[in-house]
Biopython code that builds the backbone (N, CA, C, O; Angstrom):
import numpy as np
from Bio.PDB.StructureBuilder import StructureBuilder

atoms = [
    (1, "UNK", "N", (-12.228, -16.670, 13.859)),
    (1, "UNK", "CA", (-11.696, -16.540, 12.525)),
    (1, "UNK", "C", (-12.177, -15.206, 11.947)),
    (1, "UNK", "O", (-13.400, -15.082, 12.020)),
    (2, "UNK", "N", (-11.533, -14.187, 11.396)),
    (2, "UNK", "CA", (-11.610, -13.017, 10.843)),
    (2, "UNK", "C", (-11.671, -13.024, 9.832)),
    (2, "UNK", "O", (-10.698, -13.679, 9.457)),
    (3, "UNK", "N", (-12.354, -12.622, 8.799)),
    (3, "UNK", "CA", (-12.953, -12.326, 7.413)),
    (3, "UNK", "C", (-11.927, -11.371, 6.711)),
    (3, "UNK", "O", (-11.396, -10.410, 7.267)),
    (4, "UNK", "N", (-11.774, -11.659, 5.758)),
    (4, "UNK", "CA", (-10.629, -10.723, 4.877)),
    (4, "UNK", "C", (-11.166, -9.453, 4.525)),
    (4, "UNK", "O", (-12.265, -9.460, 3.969)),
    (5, "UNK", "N", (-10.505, -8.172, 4.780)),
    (5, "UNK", "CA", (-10.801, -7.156, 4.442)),
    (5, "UNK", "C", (-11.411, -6.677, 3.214)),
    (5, "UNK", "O", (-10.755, -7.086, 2.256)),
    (6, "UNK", "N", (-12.349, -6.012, 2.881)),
    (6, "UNK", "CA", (-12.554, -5.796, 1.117)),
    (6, "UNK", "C", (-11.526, -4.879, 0.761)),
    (6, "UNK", "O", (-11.383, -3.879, 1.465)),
    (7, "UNK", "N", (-10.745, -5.074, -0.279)),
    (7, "UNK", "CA", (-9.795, -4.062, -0.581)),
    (7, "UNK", "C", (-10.434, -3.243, -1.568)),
    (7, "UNK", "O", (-11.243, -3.805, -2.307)),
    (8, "UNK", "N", (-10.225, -2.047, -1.713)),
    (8, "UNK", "CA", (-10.588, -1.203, -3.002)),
    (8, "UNK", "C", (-10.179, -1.722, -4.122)),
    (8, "UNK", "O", (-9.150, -2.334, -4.409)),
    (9, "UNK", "N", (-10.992, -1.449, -4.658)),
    (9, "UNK", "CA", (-10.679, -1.997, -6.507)),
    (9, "UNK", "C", (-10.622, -0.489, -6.797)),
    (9, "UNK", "O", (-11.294, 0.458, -6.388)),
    (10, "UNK", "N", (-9.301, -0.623, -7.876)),
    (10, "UNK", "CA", (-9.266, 0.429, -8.836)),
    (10, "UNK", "C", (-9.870, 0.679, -10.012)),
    (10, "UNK", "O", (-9.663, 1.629, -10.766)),
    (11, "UNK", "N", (-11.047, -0.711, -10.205)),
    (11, "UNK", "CA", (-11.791, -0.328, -11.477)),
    (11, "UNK", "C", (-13.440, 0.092, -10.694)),
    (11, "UNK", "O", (-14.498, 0.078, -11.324)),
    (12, "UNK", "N", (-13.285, 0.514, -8.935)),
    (12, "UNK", "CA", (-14.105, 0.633, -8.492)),
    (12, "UNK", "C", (-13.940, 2.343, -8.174)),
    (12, "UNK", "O", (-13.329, 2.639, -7.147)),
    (13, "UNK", "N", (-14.502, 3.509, -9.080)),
    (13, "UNK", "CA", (-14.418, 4.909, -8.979)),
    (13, "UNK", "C", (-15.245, 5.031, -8.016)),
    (13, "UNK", "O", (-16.199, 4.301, -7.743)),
    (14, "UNK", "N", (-14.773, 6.230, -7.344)),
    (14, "UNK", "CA", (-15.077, 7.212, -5.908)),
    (14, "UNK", "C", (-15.744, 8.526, -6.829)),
    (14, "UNK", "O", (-15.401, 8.912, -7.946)),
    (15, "UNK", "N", (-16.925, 9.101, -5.841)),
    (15, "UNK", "CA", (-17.792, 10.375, -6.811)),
    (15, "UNK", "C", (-17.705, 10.981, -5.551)),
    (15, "UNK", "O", (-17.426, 10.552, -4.431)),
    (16, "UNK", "N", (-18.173, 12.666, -6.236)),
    (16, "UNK", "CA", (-18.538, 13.379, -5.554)),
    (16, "UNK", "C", (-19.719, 13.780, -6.320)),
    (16, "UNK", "O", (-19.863, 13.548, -7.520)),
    (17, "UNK", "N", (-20.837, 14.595, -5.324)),
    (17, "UNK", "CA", (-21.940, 15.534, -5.969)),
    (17, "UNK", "C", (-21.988, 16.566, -5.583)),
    (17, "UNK", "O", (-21.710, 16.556, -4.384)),
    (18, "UNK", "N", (-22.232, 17.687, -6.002)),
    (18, "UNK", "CA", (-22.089, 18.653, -6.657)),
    (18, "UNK", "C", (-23.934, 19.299, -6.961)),
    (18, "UNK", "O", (-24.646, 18.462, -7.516)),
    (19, "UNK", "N", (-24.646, 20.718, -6.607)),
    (19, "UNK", "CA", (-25.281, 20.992, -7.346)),
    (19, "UNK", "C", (-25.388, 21.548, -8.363)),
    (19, "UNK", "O", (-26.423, 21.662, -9.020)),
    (20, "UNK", "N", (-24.034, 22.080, -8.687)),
    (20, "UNK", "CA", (-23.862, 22.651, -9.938)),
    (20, "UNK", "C", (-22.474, 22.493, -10.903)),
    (20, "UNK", "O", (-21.456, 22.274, -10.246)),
    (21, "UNK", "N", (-22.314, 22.568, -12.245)),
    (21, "UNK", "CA", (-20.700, 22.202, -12.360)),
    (21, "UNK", "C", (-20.689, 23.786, -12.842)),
    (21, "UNK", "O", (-21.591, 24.622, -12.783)),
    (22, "UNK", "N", (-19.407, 23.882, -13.313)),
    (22, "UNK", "CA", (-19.174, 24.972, -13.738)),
    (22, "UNK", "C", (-18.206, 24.512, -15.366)),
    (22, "UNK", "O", (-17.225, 23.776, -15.256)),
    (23, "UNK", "N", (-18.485, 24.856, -16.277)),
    (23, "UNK", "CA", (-17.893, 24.496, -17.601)),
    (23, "UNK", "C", (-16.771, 25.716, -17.841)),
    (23, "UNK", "O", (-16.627, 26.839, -17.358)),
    (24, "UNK", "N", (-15.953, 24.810, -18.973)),
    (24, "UNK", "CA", (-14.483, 25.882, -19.028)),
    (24, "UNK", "C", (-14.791, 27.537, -19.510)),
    (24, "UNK", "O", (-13.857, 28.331, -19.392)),
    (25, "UNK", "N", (-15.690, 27.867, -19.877)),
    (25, "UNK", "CA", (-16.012, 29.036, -20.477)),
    (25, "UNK", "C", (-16.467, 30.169, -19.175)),
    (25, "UNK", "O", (-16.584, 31.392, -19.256)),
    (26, "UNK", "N", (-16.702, 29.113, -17.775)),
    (26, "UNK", "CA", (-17.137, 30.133, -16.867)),
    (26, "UNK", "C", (-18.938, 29.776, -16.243)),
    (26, "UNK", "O", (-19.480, 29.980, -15.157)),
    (27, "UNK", "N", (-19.348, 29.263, -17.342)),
    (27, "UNK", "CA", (-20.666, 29.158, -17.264)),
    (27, "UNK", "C", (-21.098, 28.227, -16.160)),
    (27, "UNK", "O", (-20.880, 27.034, -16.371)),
    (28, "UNK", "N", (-21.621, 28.528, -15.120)),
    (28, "UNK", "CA", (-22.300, 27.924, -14.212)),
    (28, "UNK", "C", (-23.883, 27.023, -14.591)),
    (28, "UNK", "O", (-24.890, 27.532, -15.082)),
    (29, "UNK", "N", (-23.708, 25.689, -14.217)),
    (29, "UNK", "CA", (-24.696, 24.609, -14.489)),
    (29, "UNK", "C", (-25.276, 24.334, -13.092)),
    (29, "UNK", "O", (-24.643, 24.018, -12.085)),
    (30, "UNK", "N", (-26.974, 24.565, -13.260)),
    (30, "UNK", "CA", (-27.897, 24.284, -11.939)),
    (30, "UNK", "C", (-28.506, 22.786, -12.402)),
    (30, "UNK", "O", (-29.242, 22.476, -13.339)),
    (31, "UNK", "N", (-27.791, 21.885, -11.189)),
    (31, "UNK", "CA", (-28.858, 20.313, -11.602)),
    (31, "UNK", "C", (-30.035, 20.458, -11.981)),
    (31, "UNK", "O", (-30.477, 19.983, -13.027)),
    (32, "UNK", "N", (-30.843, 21.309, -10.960)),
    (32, "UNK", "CA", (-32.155, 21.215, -11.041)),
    (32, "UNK", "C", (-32.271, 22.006, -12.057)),
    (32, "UNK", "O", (-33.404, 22.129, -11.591)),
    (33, "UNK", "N", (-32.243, 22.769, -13.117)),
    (33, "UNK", "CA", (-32.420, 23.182, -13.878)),
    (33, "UNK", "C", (-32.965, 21.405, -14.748)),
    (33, "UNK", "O", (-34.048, 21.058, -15.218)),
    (34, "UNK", "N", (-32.182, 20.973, -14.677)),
    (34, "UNK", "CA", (-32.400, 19.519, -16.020)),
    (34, "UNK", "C", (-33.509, 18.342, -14.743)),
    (34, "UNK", "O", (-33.683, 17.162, -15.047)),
    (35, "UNK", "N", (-33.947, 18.762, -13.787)),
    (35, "UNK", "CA", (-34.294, 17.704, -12.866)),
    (35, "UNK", "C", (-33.949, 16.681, -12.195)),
    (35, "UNK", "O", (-34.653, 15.675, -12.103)),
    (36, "UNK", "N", (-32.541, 16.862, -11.516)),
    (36, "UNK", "CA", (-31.761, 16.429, -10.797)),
    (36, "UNK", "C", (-31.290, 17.727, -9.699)),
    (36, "UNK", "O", (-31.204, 18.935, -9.918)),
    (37, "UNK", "N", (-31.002, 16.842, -8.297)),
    (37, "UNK", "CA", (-30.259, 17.244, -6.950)),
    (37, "UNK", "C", (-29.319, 17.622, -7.252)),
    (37, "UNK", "O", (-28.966, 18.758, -6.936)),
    (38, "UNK", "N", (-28.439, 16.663, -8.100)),
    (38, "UNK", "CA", (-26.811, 16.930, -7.772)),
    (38, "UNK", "C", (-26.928, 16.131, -9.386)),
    (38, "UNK", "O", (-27.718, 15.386, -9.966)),
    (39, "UNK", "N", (-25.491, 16.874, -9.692)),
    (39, "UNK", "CA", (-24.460, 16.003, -10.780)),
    (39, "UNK", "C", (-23.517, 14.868, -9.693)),
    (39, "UNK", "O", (-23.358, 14.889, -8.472)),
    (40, "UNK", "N", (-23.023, 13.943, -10.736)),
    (40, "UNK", "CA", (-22.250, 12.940, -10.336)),
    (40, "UNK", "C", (-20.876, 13.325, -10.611)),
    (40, "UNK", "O", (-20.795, 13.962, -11.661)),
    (41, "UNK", "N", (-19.771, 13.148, -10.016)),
    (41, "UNK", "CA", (-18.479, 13.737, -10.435)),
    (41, "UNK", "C", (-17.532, 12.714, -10.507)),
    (41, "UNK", "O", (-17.032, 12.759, -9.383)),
    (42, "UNK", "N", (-17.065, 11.971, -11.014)),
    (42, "UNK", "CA", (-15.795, 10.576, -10.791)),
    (42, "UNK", "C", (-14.597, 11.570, -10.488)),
    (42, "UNK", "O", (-14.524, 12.679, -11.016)),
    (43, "UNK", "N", (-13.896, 11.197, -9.812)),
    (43, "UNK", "CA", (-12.927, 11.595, -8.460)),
    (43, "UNK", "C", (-11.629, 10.502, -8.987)),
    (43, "UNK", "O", (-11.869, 9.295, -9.021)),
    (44, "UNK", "N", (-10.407, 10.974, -9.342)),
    (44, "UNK", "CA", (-9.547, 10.127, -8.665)),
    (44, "UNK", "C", (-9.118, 9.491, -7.595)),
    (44, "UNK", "O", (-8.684, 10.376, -6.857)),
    (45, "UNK", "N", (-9.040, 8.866, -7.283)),
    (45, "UNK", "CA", (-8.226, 8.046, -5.938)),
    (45, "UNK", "C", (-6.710, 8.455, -5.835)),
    (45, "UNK", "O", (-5.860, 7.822, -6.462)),
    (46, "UNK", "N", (-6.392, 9.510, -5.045)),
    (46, "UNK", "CA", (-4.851, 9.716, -5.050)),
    (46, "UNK", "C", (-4.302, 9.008, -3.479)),
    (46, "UNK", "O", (-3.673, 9.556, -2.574)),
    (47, "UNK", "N", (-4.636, 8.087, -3.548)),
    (47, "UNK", "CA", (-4.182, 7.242, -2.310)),
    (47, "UNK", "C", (-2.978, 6.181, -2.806)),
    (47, "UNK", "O", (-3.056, 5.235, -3.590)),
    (48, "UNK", "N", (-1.590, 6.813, -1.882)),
    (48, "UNK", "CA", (-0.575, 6.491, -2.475)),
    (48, "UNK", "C", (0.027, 5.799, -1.452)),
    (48, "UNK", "O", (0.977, 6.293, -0.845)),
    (49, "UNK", "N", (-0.589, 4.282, -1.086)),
    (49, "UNK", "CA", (0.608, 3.745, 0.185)),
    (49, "UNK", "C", (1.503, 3.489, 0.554)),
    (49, "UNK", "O", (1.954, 3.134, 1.643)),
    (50, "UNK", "N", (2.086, 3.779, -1.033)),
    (50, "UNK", "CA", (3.644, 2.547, -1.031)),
    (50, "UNK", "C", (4.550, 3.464, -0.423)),
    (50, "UNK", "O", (5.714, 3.128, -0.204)),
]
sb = StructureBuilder()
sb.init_structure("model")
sb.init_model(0)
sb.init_chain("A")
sb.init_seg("    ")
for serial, (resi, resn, name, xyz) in enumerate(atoms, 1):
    if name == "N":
        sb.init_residue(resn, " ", resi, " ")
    sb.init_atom(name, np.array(xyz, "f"), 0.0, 1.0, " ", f" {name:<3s}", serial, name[0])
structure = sb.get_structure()
């Protein structure tokens, strides 16, 4: 008997990290500057099966 797949939830967001962001003005942001590795980034899901 086979177990049902977990399907993705769409109220379940996908990240990326990043060590730095960059803001609209140009200005480059260092994590570690604030004491963090990485920023967290929420990502769309453009996964379109239909």
């Amino acid at each position: 008997m086979a177990l049902p797949e977990k399907a993705a939830s769409a109220a379940e967001p996908k990240y990326i990290y990043r060590p730095w962001i960059t803001l609209p003005d140009g200005t480059k942001i260092w994590a570690k500057k604030y004491g963090k590795r990485a920023f967290r980034i929420p990502v769309a899901d453009n996964d379109n099966d239909s």
